[in-house]
Wavefront OBJ file of the C-alpha trace (Angstrom):
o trace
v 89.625 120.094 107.176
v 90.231 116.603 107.307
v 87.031 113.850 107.913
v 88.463 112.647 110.985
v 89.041 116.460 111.701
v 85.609 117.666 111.436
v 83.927 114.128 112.953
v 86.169 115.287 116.044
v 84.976 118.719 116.140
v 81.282 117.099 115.959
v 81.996 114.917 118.899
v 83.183 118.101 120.670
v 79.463 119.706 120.219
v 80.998 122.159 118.199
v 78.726 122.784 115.222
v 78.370 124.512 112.427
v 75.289 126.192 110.839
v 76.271 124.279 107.080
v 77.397 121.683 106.203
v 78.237 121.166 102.392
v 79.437 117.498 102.491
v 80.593 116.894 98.258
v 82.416 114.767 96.043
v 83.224 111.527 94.003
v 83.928 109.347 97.292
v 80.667 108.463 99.359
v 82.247 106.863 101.637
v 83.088 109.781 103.813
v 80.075 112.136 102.875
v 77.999 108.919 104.949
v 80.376 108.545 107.620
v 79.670 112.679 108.567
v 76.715 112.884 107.235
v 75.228 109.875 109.568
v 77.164 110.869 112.339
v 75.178 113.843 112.180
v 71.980 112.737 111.826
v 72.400 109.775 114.760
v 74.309 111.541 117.198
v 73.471 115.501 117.298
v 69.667 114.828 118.944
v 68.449 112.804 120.853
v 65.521 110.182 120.431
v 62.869 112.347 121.923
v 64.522 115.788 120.480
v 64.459 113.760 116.509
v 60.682 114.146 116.646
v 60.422 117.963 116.527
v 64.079 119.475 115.510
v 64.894 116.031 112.712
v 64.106 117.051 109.003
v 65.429 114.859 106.712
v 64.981 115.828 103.126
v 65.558 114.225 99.476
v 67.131 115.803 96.490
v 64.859 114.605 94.272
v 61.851 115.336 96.054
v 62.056 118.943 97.223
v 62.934 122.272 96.116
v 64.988 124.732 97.684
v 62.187 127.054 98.950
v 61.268 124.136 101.120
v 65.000 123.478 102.300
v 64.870 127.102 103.071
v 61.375 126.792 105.317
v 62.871 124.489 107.048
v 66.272 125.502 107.695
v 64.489 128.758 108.921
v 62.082 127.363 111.684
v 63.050 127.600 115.091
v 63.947 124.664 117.219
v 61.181 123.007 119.702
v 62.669 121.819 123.363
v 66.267 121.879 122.120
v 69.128 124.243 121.189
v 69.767 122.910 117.182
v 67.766 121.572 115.166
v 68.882 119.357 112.006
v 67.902 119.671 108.550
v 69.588 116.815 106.207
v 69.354 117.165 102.713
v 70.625 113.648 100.690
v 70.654 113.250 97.280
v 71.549 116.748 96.683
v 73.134 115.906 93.715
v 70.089 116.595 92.229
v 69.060 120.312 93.203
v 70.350 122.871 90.901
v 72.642 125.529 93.056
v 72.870 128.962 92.401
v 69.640 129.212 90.291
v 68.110 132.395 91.138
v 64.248 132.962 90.264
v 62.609 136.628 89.838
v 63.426 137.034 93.928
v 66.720 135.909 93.931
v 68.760 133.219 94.800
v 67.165 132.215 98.039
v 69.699 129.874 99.166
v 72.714 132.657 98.668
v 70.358 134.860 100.937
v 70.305 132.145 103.147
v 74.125 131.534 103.129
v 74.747 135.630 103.841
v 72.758 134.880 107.526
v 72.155 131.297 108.554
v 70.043 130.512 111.780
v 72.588 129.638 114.125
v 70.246 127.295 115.743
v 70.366 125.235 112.701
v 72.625 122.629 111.368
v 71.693 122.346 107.746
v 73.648 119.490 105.693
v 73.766 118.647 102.383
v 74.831 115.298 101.254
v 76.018 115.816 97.169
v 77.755 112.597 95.977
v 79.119 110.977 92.916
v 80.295 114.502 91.745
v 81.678 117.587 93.310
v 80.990 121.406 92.952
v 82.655 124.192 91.955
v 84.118 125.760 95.018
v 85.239 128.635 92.966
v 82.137 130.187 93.392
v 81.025 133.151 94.772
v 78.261 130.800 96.994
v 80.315 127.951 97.774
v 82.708 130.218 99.272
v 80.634 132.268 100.905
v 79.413 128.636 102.408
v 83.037 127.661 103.329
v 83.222 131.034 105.709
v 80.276 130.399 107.626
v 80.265 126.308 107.463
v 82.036 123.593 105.900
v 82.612 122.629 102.824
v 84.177 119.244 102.610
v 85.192 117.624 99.187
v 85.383 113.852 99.600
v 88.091 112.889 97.031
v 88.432 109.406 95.892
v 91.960 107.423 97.029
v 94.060 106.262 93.951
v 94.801 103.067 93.544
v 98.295 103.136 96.121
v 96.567 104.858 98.568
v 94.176 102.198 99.549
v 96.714 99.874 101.555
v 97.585 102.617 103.533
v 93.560 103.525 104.190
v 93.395 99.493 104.927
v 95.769 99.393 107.457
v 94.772 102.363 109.030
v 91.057 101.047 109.330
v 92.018 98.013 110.759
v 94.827 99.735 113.310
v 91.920 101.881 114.438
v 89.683 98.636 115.376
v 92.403 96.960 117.388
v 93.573 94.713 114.927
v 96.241 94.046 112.391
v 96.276 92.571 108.842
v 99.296 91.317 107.043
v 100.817 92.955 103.864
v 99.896 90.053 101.783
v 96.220 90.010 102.550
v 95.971 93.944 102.090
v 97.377 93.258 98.488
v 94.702 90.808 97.946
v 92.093 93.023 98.876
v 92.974 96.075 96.792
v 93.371 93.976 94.128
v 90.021 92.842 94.091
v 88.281 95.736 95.720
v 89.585 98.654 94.008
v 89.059 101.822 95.038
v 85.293 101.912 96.601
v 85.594 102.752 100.276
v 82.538 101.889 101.182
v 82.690 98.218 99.604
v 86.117 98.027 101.513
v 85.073 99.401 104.889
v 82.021 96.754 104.446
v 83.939 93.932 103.856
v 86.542 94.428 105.900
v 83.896 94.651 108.799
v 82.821 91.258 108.083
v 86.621 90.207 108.630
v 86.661 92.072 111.946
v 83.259 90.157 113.376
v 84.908 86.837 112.632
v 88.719 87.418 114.514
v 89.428 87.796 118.390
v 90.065 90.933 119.539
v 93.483 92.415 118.876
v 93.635 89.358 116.418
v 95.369 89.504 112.600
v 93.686 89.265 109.136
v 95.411 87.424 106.854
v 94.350 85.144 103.346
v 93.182 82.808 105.330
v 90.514 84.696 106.716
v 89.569 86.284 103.642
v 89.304 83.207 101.616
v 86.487 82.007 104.982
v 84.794 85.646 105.132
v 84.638 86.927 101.800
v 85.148 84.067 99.144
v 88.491 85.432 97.343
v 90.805 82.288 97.189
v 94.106 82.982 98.484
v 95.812 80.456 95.877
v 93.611 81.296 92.775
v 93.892 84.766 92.524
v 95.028 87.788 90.234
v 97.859 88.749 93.040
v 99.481 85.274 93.112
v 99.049 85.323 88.915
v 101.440 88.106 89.214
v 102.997 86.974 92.041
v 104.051 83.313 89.683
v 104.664 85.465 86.892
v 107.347 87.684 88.625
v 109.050 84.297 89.918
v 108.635 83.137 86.639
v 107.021 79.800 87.466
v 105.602 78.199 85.060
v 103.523 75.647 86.626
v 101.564 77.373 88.889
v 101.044 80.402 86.528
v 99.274 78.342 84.007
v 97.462 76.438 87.035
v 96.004 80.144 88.006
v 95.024 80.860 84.653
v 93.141 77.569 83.804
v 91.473 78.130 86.929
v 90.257 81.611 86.045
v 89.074 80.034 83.090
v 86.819 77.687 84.496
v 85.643 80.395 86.919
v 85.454 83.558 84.302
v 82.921 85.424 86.218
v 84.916 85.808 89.107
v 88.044 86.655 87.440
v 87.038 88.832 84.599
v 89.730 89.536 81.662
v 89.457 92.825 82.318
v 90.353 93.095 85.784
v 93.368 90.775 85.262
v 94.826 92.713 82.548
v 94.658 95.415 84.300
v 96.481 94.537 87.021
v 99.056 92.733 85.157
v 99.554 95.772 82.947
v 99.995 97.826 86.365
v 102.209 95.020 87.888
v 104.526 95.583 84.970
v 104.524 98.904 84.317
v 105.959 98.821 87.913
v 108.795 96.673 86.601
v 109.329 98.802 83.776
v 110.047 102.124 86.564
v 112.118 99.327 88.764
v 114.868 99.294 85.889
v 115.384 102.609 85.550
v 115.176 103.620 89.461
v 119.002 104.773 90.436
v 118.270 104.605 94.613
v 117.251 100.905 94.916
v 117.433 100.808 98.993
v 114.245 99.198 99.946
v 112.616 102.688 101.316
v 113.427 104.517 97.664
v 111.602 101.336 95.861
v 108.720 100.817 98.308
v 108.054 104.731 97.505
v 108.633 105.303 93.944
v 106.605 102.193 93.113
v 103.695 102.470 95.753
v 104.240 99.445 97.216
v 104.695 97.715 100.725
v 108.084 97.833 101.599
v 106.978 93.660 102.581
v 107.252 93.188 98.481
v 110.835 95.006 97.375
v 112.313 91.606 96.850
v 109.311 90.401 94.779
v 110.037 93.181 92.549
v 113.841 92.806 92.728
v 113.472 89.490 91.545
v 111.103 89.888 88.600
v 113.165 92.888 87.216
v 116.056 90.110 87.087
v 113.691 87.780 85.400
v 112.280 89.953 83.000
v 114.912 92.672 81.830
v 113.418 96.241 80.303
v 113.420 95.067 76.490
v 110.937 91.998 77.449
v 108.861 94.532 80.113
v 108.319 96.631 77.270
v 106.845 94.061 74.845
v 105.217 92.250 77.803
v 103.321 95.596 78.304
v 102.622 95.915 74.536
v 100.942 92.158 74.921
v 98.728 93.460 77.249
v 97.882 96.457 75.449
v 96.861 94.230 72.771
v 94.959 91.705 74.434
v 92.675 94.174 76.055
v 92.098 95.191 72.954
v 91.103 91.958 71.644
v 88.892 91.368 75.158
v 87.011 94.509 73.982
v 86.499 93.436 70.003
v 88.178 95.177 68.814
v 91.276 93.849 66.294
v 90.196 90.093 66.607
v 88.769 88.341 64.239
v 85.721 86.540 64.532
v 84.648 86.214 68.538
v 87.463 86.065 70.960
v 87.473 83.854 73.607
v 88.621 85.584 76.786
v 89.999 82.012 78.356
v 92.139 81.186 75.418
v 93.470 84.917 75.254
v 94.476 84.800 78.980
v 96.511 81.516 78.493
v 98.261 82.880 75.148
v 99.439 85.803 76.911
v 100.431 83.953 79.910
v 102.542 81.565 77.656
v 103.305 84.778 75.595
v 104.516 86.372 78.709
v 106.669 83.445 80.485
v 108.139 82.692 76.823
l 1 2 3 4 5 6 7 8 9 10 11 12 13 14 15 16 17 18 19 20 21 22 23 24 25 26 27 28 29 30 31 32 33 34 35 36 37 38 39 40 41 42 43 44 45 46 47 48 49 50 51 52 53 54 55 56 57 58 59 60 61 62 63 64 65 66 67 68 69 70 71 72 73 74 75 76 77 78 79 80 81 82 83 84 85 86 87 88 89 90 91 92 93 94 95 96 97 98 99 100 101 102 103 104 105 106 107 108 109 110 111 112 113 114 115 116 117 118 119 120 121 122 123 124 125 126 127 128 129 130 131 132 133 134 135 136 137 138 139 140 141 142 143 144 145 146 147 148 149 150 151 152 153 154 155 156 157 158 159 160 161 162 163 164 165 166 167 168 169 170 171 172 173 174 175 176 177 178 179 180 181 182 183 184 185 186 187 188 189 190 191 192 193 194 195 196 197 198 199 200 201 202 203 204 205 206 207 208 209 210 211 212 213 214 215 216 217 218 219 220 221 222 223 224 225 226 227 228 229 230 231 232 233 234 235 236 237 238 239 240 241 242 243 244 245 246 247 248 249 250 251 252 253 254 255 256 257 258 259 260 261 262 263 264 265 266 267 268 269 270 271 272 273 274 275 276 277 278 279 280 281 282 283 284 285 286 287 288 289 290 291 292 293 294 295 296 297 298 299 300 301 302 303 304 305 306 307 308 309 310 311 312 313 314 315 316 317 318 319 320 321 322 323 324 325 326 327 328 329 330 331 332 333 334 335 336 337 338 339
């Protein structure tokens, strides 16, 4: 079951008696996890039939107490458990395991939800199984890297507005992979354009302070073109402004922007579609890649990519001698790069 899947069940009123809610993305363990506990009662029914619970404050004995009461004035009651990250599962004392017990024959009159982030369970076993016949158990996996334009569009589609391929880039560039931190900022975006209106570097330059000139996307961007000028322009900016362009982040997504020219040259289907696919990108930036795979054939990609192996290495200590200067490494490789 999908998130959107089981948040439309939930708006349905169909409910479940558990909800095991785990995994390495938070994003959508909150999104179900506070639909649950904002929309299932009521104001007046919260003060009676609302428990919510933390991890590292309870036990399970007084999970179990609770999940085990009856309901006052209402038909469910709600028992939330966060942080549960931090309760040990499956540890049985002299009596048994009294969660297991619990599992075998659940009050159906209540919804008892368990919030486990940063990690995920084994769903091999015998109780988490047992848990995914009579409830849910939902594993919220984290995106990789080319799956977050696609999660970017499809937030903003679902708010009524658009965004254009270039400021998408921009934003998974410099977001990464944290849902959360995208959904956030890309809400602050949404308050500031008209209804139905369209997102582009403009806007995120106003709203969220990533330049749309100085950035790690148009590096790679002047790079591909090969142009000199503004390449070096970019870098001595990032130099002057190191905390908000961090070596590390760069080289990384150089290294990734030419490991993508490195699987260019030896694609046989070049047709827009085949590229856009077997690279992970936009079908917007084929010709960007097109053009950089003529500028930089596969014996330069290859030592362009050992370059950047090496001056990560060097960012991190490690081979340099005496202390390296991140701002001088980034323009030697630049120059190393366009040279």
């Amino acid at each position: 079951m999908t998130a959107a899947e089981l948040l439309k069940e939930l708006k349905s009123k169909k409910y479940r008696p558990i909800y095991f809610l785990h995994g390495e993305e938070d994003y959508y363990i909150d999104l179900i996890g506070n639909y649950i506990e904002n929309n299932i009662l009521s104001d007046a029914e919260k003060g009676f039939n609302q428990t919510v619970l933390y991890g590292k404050d309870t036990d399970m004995i007084t999970i179990m107490n609770n999940a085990k009461r009856y309901p006052m004035m209402s038909d469910v009651q709600v028992v939330m458990v966060k942080e549960a990250q931090n309760i040990k599962f499956g540890k049985a004392d002299k009596d048994g395991d009294p969660f297991a017990a619990y599992v075998d024959n659940p009050l159906r009159s209540t919804i008892l939800v368990f919030c486990y982030k940063h990690g995920k369970i084994d769903g091999r076993l015998k109780l988490f199984k047992n848990i995914d016949k009579v409830g849910v158990l939902f594993e919220s996996k984290k995106l990789y890297d080319n799956q977050v334009p696609a999660w970017i569009n499809e937030y903003i589609a679902e708010k009524g507005a658009k965004i254009d391929p270039k400021a998408v880039a921009l934003l998974t560039e410099y977001l990464g992979t944290d849902l959360s931190k995208i959904a956030n900022e890309l809400d602050k975006l949404l308050i500031n354009i008209p209804k139905g209106g369209s997102i582009g570097a403009k806007e995120i330059e106003a709203n969220i302070g990533i330049s749309k000139e100085y950035n790690v996307f148009e590096l790679q961007n002047a790079l591909g073109k090969r142009d000199v000028l503004k390449a070096n322009r970019i870098i001595n900016y990032f130099a002057a402004n190191k905390k908000e362009n961090p070596a590390v982040v760069v080289l990384a997504t150089l290294a990734g922007y030419f490991i993508k020219i490195f699987t260019y040259h030896f694609l046989k289907d070049r047709s827009k579609p085949a590229v856009a696919s077997a690279l992970g990108v936009n079908p917007f930036f084929v010709g960007d890649y097109e053009e950089a795979a003529r500028n930089y054939p596969l014996n330069k990609v290859v030592h362009i990519i050992s370059l950047l192996r090496q001056a990560d290495l060097k960012s991190k200590g490690v081979g340099s001698t005496g202390n390296t200067d991140d701002s001088e490494l980034m323009k030697e490789l630049v120059w190393q790069i366009l040279h």
